[in-house]
N, C-alpha and C positions, 0 to 999 in steps of 0.2 A: 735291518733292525730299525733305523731310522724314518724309513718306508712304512712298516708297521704300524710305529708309533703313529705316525701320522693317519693313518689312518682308523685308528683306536680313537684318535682322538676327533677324528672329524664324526666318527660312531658315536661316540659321546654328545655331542654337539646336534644332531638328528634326532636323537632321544631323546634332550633335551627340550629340544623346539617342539616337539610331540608331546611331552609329558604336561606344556605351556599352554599348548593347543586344548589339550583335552581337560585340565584341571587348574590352570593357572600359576600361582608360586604356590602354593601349596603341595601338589603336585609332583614339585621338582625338588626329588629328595634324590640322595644316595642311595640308598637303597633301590628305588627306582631305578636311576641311572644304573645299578650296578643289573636288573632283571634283565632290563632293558639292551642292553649289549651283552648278555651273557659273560662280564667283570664278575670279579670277586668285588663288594665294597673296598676292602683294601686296595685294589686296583685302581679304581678309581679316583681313589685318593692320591695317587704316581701321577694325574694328568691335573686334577683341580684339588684344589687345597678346602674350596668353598663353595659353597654358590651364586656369590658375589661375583664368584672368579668365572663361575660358568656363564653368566649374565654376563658379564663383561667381553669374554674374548665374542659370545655371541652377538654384541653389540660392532664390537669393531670388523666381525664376518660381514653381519648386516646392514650394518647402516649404511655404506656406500652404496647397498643395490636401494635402500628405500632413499637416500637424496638422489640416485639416478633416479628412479619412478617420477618424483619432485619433477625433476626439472624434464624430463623427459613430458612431461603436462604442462608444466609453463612453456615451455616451448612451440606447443601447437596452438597456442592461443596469441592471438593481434590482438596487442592492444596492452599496457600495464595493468590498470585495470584487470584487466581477466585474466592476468596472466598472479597479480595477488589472489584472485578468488581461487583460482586451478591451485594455488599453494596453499593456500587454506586445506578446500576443498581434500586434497589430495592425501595431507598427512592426516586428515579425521580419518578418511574411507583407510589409510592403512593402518594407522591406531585401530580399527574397529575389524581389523585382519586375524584371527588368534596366527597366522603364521607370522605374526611381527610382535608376538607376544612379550617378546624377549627384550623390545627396545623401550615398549611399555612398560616393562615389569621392573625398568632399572631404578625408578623413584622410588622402588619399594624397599631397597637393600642399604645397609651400611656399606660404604665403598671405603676404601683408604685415599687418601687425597691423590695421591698417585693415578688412580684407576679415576675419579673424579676428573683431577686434570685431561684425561684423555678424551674422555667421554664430553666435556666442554668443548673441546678443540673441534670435535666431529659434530657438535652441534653449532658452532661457525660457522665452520663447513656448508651448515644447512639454510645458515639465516643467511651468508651469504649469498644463495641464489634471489633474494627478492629484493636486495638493497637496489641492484640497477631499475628493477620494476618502480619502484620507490624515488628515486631519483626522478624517473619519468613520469612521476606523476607530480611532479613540484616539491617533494618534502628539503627540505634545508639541511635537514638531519638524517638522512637516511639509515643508516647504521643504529641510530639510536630506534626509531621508528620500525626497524626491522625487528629489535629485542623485544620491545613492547608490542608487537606485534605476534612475535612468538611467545608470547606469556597468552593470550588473548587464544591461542591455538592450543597451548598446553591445558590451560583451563578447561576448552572446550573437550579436551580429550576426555580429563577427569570426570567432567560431568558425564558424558557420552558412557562410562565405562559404569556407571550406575544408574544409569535409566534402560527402561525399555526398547531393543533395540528399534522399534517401530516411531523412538523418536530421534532418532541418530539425525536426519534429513535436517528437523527443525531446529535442533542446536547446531548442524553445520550451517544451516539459512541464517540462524542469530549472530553467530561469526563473524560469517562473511559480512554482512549488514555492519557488526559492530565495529570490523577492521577498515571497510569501507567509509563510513560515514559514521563512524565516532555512536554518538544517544543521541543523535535527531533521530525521531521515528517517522519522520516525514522524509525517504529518500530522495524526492525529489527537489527538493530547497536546498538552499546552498546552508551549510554548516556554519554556525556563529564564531564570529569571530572572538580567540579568549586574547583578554589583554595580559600582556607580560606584566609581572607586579614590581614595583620600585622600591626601591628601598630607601629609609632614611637614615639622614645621619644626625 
């Protein structure tokens, strides 16, 4: 029985990434899910309460195999340096995957803090892999540097997710560019130095 279940519900979870794939949240209804594995709706209702819920346990299925992709790309890369741009680089091309729909589509849902909390934890998880890169590139603050850093990549995802896919390249080239060397438009010059501001008493 137990066996079953489980496997009901990993059906579930296939049908959902399919329904993600081919029509986005929209797409992903009950009804659906219920065609889609030959469920009663009401059945379906036994394994997920929402869709929030479907999104969620599909995040914690997924997201381990898309930060191994991550770092499985920084990895092949010498150098810190390229080993940031390969993390940039690497979470647009899988943001712009409809099979990774599901990790996309989580901004889109009310969560309960609970399912939030989790979902933070695994996106540590992810910033994690670039702070050592970070490190080795001189930053003082790496950990902070990695967050602002991953805003700078969430962005780009957003934008990427309403343009033309024929500009996908050039928002991940501004990126990289913007995570690299800050708004000098001149990559090759050294970046201005910004003064700490002081404060009076």
């Amino acid at each position: 029985m137990a066996e079953h279940r489980q496997l009901q519900r990993a059906a579930l979870l296939d049908a959902a990434r399919s329904l993600l794939t081919e029509g986005g949240m929209d797409a992903l209804t009950f009804p659906a899910l219920a065609a889609r594995t030959g469920l009663a709706r009401s059945s379906v209702y036994e394994y997920f309460g929402s869709r929030a819920a479907v999104i969620e346990e599909l995040c914690a299925v997924d997201f381990p195999l898309w930060a191994a992709e991550i770092e499985a790309g920084m990895g092949a890369c010498d150098g810190p340096a390229a080993k940031v741009e390969a993390y940039v680089r690497g979470q647009l091309a899988l943001a712009g995957d409809p099979r990774h729909r599901a990790i996309t589509a989580i901004s889109m849902l009310e969560l309960d803090e609970a399912a939030r909390e989790r979902i933070r934890a695994a996106h540590t998880e992810l910033v994690a892999l670039v702070v050592r890169a970070l490190q080795d590139l001189g930053h003082t603050q790496p950990r902070l540097a990695a967050a602002l850093l991953q805003g700078v990549v969430e962005a780009a995802v957003r934008q990427a997710a309403h343009a033309p896919a024929e500009e996908s390249g050039v928002i991940a080239d501004a990126a990289v560019t913007l995570v690299l060397h800050g708004l000098v438009t001149d990559t090759t010059s050294t970046p201005p130095t910004v003064a700490t501001p002081t404060t009076t008493r």
